[in-house]
Backbone as CSV, one residue per row, in Angstrom:
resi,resn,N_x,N_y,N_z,CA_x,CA_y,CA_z,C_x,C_y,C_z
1,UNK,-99.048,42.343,-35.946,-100.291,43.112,-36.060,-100.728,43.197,-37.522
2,UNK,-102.071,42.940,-37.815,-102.658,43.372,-39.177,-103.150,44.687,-39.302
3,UNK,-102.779,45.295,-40.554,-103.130,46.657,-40.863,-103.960,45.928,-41.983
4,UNK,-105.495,46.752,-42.201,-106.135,46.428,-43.114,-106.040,47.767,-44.275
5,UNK,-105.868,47.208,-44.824,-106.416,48.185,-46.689,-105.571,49.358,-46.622
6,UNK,-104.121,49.253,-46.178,-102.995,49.917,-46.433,-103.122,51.052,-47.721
7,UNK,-103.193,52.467,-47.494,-103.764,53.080,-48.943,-102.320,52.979,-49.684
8,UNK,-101.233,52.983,-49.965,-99.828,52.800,-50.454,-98.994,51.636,-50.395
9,UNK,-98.523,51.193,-51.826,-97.709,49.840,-51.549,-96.628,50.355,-51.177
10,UNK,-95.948,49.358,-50.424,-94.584,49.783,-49.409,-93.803,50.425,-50.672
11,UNK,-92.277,51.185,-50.499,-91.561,51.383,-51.771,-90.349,50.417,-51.507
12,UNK,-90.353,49.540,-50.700,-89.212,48.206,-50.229,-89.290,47.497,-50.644
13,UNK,-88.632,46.444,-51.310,-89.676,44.695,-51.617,-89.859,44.406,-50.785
14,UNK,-91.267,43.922,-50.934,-92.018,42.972,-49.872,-92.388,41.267,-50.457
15,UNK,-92.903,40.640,-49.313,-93.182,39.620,-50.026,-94.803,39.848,-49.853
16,UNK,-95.240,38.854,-51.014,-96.803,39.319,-51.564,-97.450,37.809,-51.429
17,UNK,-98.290,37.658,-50.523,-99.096,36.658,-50.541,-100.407,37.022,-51.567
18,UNK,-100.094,36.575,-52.924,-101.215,37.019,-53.248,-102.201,35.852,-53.367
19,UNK,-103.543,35.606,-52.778,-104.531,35.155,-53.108,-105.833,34.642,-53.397
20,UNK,-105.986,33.294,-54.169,-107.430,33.253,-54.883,-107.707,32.044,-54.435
21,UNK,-109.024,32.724,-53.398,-109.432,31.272,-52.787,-108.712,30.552,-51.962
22,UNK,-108.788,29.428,-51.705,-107.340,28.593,-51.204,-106.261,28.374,-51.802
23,UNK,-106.222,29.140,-52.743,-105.045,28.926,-53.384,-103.867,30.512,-53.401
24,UNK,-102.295,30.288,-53.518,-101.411,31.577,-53.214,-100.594,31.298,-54.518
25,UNK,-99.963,32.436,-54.698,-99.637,32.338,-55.892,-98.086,31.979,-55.568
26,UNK,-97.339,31.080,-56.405,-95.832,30.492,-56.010,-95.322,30.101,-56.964
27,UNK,-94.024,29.723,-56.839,-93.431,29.553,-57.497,-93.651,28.154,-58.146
28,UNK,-93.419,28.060,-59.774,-93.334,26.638,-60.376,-92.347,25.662,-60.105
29,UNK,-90.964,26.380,-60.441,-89.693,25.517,-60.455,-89.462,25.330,-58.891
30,UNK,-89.214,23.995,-58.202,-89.292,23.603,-56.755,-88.040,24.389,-56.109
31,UNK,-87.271,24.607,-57.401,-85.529,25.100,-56.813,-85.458,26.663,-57.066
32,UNK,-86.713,27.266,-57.152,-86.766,28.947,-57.130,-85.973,29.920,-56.108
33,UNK,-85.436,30.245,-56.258,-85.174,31.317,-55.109,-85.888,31.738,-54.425
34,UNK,-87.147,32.405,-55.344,-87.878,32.964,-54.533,-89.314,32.041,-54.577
35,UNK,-89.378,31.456,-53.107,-91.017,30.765,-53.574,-92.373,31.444,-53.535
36,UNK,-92.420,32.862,-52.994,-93.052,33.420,-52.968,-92.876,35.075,-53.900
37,UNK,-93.583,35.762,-54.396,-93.127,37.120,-55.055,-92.886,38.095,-53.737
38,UNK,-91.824,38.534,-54.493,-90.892,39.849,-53.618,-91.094,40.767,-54.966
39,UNK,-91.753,41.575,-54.444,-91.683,42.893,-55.370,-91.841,44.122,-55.275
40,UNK,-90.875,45.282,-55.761,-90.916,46.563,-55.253,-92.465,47.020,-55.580
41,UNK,-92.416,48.403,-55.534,-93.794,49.140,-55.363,-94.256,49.323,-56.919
42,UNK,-93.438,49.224,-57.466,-93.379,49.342,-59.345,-94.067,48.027,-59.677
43,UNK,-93.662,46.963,-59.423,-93.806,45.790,-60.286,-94.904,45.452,-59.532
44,UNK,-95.563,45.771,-58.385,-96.415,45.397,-57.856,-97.932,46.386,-57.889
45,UNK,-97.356,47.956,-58.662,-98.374,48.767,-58.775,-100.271,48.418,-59.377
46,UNK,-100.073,47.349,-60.507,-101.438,47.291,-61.156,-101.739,46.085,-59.937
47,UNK,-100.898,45.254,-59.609,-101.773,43.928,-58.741,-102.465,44.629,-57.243
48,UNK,-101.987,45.922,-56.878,-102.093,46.358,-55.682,-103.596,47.092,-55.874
49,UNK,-103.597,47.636,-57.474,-104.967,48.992,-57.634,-105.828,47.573,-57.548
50,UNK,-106.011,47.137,-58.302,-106.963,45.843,-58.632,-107.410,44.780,-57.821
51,UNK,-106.208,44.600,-56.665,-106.673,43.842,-55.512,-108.052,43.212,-54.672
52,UNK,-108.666,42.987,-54.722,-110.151,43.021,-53.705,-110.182,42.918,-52.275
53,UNK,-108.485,42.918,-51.966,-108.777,43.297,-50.529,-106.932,43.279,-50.287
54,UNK,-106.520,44.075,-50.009,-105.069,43.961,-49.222,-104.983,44.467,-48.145
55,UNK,-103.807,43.737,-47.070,-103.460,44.138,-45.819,-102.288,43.712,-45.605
56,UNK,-101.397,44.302,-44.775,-100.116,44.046,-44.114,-100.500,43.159,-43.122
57,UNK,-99.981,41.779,-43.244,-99.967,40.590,-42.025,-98.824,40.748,-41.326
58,UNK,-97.829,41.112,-41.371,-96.851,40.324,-41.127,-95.056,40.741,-41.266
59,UNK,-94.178,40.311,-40.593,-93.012,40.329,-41.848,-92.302,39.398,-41.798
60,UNK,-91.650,38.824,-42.092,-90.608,37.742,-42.384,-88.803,37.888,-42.460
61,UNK,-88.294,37.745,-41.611,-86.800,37.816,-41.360,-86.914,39.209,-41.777
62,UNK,-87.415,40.256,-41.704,-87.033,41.679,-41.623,-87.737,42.394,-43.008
63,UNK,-87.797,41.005,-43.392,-88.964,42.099,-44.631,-90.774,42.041,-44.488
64,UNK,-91.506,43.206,-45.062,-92.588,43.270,-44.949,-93.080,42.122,-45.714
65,UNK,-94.567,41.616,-45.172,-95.645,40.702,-45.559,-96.670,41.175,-46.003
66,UNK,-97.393,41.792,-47.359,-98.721,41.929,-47.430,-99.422,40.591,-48.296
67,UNK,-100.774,40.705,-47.817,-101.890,39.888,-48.252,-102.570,40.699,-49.781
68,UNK,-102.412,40.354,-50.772,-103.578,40.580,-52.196,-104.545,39.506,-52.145
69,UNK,-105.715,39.724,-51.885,-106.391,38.994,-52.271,-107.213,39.510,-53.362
70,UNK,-107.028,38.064,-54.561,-107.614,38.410,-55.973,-109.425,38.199,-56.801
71,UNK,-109.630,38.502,-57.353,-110.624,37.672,-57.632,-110.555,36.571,-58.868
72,UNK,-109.573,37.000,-59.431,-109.444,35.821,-60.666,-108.280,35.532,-60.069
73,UNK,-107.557,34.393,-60.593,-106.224,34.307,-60.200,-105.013,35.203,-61.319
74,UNK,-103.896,35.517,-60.539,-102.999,36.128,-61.158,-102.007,35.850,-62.422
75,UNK,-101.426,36.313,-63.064,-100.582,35.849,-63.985,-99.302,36.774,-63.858
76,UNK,-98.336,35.530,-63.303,-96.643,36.143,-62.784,-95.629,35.444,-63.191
77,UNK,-94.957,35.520,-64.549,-94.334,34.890,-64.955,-93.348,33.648,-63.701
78,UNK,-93.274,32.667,-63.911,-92.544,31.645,-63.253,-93.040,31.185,-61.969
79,UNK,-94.910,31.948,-62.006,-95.832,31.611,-60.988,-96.656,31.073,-61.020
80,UNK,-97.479,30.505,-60.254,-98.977,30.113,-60.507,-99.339,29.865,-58.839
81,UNK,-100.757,29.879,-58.902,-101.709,29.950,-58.147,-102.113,28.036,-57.867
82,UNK,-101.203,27.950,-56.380,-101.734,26.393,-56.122,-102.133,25.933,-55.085
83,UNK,-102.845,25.235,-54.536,-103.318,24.798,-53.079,-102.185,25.425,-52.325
84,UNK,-102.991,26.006,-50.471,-102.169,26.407,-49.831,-101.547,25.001,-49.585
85,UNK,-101.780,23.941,-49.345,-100.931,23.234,-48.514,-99.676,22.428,-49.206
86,UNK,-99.563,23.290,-50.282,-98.445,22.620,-51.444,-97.022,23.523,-50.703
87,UNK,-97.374,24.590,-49.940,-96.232,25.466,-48.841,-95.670,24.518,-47.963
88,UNK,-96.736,23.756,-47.826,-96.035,23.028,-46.471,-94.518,22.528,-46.668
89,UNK,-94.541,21.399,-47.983,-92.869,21.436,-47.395,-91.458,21.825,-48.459
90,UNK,-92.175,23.414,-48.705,-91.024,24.376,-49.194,-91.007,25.628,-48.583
91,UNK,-91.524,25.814,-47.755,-91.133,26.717,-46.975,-91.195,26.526,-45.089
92,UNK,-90.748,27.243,-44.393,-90.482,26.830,-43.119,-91.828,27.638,-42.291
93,UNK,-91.858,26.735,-40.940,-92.853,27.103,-40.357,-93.983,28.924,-40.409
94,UNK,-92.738,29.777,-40.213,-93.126,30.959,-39.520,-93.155,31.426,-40.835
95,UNK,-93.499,30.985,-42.416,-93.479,31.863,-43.602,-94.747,31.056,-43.969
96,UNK,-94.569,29.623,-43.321,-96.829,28.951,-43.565,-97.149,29.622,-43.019
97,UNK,-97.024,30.010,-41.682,-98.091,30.686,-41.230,-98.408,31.755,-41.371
98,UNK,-97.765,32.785,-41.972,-97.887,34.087,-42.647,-98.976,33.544,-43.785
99,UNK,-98.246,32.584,-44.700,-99.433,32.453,-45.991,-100.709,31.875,-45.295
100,UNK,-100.873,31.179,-43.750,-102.242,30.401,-43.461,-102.888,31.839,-43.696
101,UNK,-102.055,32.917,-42.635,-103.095,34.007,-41.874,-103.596,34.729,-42.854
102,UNK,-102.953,35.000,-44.530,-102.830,35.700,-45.330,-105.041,34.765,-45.623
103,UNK,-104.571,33.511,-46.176,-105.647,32.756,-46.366,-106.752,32.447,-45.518
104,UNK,-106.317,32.524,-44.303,-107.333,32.946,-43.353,-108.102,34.079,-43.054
105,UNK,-107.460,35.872,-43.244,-108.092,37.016,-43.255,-108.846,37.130,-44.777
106,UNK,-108.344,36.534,-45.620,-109.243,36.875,-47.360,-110.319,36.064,-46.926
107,UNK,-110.446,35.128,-46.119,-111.631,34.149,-46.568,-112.875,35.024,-45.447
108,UNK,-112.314,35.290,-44.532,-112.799,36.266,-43.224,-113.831,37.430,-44.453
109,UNK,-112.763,38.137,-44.537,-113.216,39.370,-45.174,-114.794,38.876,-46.866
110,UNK,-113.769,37.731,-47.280,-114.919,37.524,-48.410,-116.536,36.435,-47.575
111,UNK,-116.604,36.072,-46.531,-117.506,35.301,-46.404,-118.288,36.240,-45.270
112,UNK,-118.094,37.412,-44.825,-118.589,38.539,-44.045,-119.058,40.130,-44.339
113,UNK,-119.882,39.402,-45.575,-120.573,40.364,-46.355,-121.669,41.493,-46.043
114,UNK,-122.443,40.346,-45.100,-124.020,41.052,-44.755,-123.374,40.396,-42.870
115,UNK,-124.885,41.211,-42.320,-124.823,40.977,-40.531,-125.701,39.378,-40.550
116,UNK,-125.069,38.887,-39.857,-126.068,37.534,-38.954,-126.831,37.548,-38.816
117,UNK,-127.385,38.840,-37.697,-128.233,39.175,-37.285,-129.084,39.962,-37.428
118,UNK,-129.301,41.101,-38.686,-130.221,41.574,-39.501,-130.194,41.788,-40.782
119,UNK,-129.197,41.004,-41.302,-129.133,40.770,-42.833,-128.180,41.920,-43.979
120,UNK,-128.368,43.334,-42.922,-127.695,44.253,-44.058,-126.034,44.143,-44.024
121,UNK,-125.875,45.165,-45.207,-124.058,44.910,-45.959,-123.656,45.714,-44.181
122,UNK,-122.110,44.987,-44.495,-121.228,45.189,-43.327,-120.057,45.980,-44.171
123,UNK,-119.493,46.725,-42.997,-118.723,47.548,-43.643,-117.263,47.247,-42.934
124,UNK,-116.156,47.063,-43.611,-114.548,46.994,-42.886,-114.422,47.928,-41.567
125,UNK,-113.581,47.551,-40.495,-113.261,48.628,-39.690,-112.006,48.950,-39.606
126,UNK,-111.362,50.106,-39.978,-110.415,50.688,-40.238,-108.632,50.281,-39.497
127,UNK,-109.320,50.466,-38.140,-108.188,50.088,-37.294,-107.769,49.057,-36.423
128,UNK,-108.526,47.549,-36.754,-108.860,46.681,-36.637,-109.298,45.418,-37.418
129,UNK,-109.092,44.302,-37.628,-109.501,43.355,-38.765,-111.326,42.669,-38.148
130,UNK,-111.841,43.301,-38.430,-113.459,43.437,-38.103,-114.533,44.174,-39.228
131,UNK,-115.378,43.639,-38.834,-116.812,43.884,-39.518,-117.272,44.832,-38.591
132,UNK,-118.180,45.435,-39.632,-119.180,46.050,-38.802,-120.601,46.554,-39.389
133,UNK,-121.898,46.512,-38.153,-123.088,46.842,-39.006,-123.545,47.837,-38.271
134,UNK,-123.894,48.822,-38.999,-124.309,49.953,-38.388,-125.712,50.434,-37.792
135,UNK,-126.637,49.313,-38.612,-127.823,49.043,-38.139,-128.563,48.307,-36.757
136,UNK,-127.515,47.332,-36.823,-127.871,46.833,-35.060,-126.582,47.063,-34.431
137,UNK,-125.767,48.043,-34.646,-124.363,48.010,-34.061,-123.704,46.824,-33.608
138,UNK,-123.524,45.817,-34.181,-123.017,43.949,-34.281,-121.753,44.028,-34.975
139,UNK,-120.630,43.971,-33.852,-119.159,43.853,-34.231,-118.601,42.278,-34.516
140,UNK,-118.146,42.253,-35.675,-117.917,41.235,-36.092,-116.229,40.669,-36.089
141,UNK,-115.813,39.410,-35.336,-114.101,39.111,-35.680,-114.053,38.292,-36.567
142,UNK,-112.905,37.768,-36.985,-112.561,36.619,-37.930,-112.546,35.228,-36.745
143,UNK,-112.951,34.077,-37.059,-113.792,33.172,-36.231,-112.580,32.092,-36.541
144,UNK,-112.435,31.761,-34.743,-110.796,30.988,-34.775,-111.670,29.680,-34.210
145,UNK,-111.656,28.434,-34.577,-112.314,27.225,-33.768,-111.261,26.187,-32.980
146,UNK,-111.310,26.404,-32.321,-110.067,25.550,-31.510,-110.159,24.234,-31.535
147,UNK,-108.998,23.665,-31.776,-108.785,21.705,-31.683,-108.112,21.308,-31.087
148,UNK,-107.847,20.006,-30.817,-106.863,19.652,-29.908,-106.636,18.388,-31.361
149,UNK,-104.859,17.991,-30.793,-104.529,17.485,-31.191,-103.277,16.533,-30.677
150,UNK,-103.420,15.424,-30.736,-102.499,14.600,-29.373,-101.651,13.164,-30.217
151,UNK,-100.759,13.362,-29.697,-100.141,11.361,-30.034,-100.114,10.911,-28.722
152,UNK,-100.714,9.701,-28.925,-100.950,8.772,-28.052,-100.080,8.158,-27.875
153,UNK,-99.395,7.614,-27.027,-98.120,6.514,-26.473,-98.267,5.681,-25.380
154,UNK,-97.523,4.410,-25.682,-97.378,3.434,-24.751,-95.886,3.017,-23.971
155,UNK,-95.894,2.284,-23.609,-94.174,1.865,-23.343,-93.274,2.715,-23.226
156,UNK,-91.568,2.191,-23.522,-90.751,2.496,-23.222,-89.277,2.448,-24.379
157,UNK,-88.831,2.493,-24.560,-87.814,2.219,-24.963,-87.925,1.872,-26.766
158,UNK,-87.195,0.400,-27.096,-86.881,0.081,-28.424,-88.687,-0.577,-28.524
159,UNK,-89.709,-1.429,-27.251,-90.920,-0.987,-27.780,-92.118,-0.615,-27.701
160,UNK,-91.537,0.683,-27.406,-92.801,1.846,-27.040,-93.260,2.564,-28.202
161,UNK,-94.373,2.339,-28.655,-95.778,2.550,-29.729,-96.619,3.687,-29.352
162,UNK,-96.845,4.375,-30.721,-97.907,5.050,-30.742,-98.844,4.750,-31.453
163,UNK,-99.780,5.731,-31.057,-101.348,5.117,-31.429,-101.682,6.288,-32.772
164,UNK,-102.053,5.626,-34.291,-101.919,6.463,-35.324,-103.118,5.766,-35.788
165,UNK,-103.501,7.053,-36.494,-104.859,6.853,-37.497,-105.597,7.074,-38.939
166,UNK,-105.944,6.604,-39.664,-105.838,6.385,-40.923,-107.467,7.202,-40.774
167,UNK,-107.482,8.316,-41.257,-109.110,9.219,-41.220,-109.774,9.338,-42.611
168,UNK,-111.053,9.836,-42.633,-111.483,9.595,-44.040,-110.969,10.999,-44.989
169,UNK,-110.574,12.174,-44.279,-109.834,12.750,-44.816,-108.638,12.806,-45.639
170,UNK,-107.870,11.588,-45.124,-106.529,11.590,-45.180,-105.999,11.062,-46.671
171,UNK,-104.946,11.270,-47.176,-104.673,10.466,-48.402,-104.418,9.289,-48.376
172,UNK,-104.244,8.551,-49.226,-104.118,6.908,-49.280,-102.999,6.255,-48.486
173,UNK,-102.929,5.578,-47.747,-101.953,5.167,-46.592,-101.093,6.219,-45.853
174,UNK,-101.561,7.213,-45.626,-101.009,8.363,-45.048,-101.724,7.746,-43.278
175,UNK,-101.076,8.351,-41.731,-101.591,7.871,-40.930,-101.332,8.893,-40.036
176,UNK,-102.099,9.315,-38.912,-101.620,10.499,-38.317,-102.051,10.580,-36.964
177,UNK,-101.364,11.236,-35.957,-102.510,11.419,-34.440,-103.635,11.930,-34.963
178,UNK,-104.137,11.864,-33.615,-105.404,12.283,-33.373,-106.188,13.645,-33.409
179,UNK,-107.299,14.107,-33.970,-107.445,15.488,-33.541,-109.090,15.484,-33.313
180,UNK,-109.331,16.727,-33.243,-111.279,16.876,-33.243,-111.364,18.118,-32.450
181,UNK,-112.470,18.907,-32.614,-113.106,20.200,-32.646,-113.255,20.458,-31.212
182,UNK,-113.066,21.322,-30.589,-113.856,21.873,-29.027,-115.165,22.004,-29.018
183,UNK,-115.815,21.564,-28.467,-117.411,21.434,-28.204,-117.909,22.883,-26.858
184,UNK,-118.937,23.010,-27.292,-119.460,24.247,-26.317,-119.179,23.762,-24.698
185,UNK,-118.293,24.303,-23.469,-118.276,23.998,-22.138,-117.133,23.202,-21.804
186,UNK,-116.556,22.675,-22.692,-114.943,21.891,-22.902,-114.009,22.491,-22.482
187,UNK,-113.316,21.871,-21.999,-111.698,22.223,-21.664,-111.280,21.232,-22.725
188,UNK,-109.612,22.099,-22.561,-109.278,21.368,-23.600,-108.560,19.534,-23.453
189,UNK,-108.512,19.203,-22.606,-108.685,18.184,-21.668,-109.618,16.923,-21.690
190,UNK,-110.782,17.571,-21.513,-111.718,17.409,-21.701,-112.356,16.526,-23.117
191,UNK,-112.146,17.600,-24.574,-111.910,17.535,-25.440,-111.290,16.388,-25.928
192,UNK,-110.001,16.361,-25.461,-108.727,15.390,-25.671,-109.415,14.397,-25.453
193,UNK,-109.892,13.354,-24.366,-110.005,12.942,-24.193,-111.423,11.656,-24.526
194,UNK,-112.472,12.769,-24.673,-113.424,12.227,-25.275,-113.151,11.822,-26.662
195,UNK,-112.256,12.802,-28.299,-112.161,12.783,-29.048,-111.333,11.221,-28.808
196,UNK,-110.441,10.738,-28.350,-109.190,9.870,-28.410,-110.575,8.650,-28.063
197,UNK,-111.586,8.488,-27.429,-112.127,7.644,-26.650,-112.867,7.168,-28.110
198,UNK,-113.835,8.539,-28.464,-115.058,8.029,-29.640,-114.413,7.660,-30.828
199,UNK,-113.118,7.893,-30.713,-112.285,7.607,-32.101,-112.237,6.574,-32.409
200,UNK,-111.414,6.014,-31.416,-110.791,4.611,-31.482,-111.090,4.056,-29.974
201,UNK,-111.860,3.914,-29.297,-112.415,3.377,-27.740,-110.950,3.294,-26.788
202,UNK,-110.060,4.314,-26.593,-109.095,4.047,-26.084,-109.350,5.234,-24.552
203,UNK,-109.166,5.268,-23.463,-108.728,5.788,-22.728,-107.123,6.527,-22.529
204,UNK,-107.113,8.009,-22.090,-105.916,8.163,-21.648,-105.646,8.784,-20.613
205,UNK,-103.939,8.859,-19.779,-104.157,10.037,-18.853,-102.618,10.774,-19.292
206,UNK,-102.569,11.581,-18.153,-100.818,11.927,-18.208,-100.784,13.114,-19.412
207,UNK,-101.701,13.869,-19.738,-102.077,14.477,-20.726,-100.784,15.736,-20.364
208,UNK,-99.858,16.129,-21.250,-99.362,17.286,-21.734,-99.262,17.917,-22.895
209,UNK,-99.192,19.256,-22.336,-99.659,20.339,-23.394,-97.869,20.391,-24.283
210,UNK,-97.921,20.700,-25.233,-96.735,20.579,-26.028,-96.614,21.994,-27.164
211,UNK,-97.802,22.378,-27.997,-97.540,23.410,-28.979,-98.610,23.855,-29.227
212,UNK,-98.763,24.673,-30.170,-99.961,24.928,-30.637,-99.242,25.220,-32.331
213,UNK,-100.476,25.405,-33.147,-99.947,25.670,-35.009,-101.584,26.154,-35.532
214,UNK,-101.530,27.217,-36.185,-102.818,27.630,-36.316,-102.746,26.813,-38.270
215,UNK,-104.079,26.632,-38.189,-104.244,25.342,-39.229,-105.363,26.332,-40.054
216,UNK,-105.079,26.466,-40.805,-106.287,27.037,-41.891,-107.009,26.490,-42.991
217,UNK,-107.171,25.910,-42.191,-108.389,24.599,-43.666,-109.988,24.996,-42.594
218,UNK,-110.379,26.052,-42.776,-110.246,27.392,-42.970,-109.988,28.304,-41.592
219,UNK,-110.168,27.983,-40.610,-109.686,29.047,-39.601,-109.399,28.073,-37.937
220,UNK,-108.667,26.966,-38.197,-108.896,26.103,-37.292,-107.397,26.901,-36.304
221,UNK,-107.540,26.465,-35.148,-105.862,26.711,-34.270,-105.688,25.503,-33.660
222,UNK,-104.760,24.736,-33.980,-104.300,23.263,-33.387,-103.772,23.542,-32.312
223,UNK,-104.253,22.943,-31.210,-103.454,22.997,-29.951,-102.931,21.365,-29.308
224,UNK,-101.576,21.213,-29.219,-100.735,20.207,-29.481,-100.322,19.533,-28.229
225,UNK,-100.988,18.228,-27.937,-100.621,17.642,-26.397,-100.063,15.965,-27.027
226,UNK,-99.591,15.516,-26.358,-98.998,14.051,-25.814,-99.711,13.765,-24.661
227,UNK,-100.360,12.033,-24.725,-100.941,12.037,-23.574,-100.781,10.212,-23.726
228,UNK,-100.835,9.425,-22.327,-100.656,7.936,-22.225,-101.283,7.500,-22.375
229,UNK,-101.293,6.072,-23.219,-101.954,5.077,-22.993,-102.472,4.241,-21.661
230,UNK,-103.764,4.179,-20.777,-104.319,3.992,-19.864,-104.853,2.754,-20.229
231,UNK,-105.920,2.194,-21.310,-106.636,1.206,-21.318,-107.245,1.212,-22.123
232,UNK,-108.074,0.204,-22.825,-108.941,-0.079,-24.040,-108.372,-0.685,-25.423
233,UNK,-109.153,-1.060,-26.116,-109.148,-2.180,-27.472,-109.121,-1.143,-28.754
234,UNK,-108.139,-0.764,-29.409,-108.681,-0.074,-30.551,-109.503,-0.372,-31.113
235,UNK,-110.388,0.758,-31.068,-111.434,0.240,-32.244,-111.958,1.000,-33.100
236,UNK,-111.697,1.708,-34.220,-111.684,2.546,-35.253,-113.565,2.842,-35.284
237,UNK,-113.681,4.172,-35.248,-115.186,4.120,-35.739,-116.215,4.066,-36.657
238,UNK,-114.940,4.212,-37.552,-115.790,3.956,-39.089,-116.305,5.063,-39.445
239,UNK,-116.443,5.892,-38.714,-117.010,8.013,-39.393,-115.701,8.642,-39.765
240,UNK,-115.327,8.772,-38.719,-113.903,9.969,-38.548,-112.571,9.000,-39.074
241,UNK,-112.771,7.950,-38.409,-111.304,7.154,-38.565,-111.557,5.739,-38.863
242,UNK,-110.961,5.383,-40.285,-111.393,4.313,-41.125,-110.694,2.569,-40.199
243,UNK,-109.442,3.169,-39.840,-108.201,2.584,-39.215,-107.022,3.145,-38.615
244,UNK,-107.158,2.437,-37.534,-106.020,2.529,-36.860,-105.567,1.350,-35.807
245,UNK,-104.019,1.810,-35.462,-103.230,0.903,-34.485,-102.044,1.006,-33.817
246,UNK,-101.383,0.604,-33.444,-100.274,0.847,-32.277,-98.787,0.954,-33.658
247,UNK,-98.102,1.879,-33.893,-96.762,1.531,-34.356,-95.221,1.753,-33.696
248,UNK,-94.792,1.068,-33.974,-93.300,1.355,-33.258,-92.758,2.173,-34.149
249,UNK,-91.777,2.968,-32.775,-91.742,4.405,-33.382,-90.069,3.799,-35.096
250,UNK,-89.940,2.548,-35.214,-88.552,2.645,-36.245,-89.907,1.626,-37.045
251,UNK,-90.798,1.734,-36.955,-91.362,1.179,-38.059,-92.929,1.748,-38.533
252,UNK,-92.901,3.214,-38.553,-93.770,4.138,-38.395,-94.792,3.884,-40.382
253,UNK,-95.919,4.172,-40.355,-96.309,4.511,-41.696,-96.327,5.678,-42.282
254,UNK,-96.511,5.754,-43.582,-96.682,7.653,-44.375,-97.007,8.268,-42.628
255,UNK,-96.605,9.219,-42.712,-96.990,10.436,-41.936,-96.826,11.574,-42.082
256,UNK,-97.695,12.732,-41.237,-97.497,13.720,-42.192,-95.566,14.610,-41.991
257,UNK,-96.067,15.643,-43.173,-94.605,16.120,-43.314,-93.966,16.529,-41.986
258,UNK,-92.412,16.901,-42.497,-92.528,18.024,-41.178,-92.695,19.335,-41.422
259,UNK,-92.661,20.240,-40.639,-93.345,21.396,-40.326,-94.606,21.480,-40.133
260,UNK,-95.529,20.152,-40.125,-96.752,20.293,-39.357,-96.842,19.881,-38.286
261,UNK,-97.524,20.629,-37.000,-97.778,20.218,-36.002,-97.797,18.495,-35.511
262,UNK,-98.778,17.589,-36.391,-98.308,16.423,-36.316,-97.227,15.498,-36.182
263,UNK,-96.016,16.123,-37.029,-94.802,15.725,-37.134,-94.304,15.423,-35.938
264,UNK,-94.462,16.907,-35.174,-93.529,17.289,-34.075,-94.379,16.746,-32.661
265,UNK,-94.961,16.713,-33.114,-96.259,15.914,-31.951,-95.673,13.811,-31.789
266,UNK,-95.431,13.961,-33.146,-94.829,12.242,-33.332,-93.397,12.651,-32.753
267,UNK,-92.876,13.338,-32.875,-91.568,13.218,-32.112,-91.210,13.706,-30.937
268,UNK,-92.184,14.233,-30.257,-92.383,14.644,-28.728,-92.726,13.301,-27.950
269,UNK,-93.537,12.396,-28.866,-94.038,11.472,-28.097,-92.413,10.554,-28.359
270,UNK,-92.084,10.449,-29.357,-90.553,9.690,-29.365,-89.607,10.240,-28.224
271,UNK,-89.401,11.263,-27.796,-88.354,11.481,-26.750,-89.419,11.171,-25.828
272,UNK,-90.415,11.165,-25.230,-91.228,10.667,-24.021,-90.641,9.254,-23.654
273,UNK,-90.839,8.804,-24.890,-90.721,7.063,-24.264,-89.498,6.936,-24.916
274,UNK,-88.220,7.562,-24.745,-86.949,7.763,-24.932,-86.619,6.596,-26.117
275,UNK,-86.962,6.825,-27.273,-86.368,6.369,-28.349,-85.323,7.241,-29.083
């Protein structure tokens, strides 16, 4: 549960997601103890008055989680302020996603200033992570967009292939399943399926659901299926996906790390076709 704008810092160490923009504040040295700040109520007193928005997200193996979000970035000796996705592979799943949600409620709170729908300032709601306008009474949430996200597979055994894709997003020979946005009236099925088709002209069926990983580049929730190869010619579209093609799973390209949904999506589809 999120508590918003906590009037007292805990007197326990907590750990402190503090941050600016997409960026959290962490540790420099890769071999830190601590990759994130743990700090009692003392050492954390001036970052807490000064804050522009704090809340309790969370806790982590038994200790508390709050969110600082800053407006300049911070200065913490043996810290600095760096892309969230530099977490990905130094810390473990269930402590990203504390820092996504941390980066997901600051961006909520800073981009939900005024109403939609008649323009005036919105005000926090106390017991709840919401907006609110008092003028057209228009309750506002933090806005989750759902995706799907799938590895494609063929065959069997020593050579059964998946279907990976080189996107214009992606870094330089990096290659990854498939993903794309829910459209208004979609299942997620649905979704799957069209996205895998306009991508790369492939058909599939045999579709299973596998995970979900909420993705915050800025408020996305990945929802994680495996589904078969049925029929069609790859054929990359040249918008979304520059290239792609079939790899065997012992001769795979860059892919992404683990602890992202992708990873584990590539290796769901590896025990499918029992490699």
């Amino acid at each position: 549960m999120i508590v918003p704008r906590p009037e007292n810092a805990p007197d326990q160490v907590a750990i402190y997601m503090i941050v600016n923009g997409n960026k959290v504040l962490q540790s420099v040295p890769e071999d830190a103890a601590n990759i994130l700040p743990q700090l009692d109520s003392k050492a954390v007193a001036s970052l807490w008055q000064h804050a522009a928005y704090r809340a309790r997200i969370g806790t982590y193996q038994g200790t508390p989680v709050y969110l600082l979000d800053t407006d300049e970035p911070v200065e913490l000796a043996g810290f600095e302020s760096l892309p969230l996705r530099q977490l990905l592979h130094r810390v473990d799943s269930q402590l990203f996603a504390l820092a996504g949600r941390a980066c997901q409620v600051a961006y909520f709170i800073r981009t939900h200033l005024f109403c939609s729908q008649c323009g005036q300032g919105l005000e926090e709601v106390t017991d709840e992570l919401a907006v609110y306008c008092r003028t057209c009474d228009y309750r506002t949430y933090p806005r989750i967009s759902p995706c799907i996200i799938v590895a494609v597979y063929r065959g069997h055994g020593d050579s059964a292939e998946i279907l990976l894709a080189h996107g214009v997003r992606h870094p330089e020979g990096l290659y990854s399943v498939l993903a794309g946005f829910v459209e208004s009236g979609e299942t997620l099925e649905q979704c799957l399926a069209r996205e895998v088709f306009e991508e790369t002209g492939v058909d599939v069926e045999c579709i299973e659901y596998v995970m979900s990983q909420p993705w915050p580049f800025p408020h996305s929730l990945m929802m994680g299926f495996t589904a078969r190869y049925r029929d069609g010619d790859v054929t990359p579209d040249g918008n979304e996906v520059l290239a792609a093609n079939w790899f065997t799973f012992n001769a795979l390209p860059k892919t992404p790390p683990p602890g992202t949904i992708a990873a584990q999506l590539i290796d769901a589809a590896r025990t499918k076709c029992g490699c």
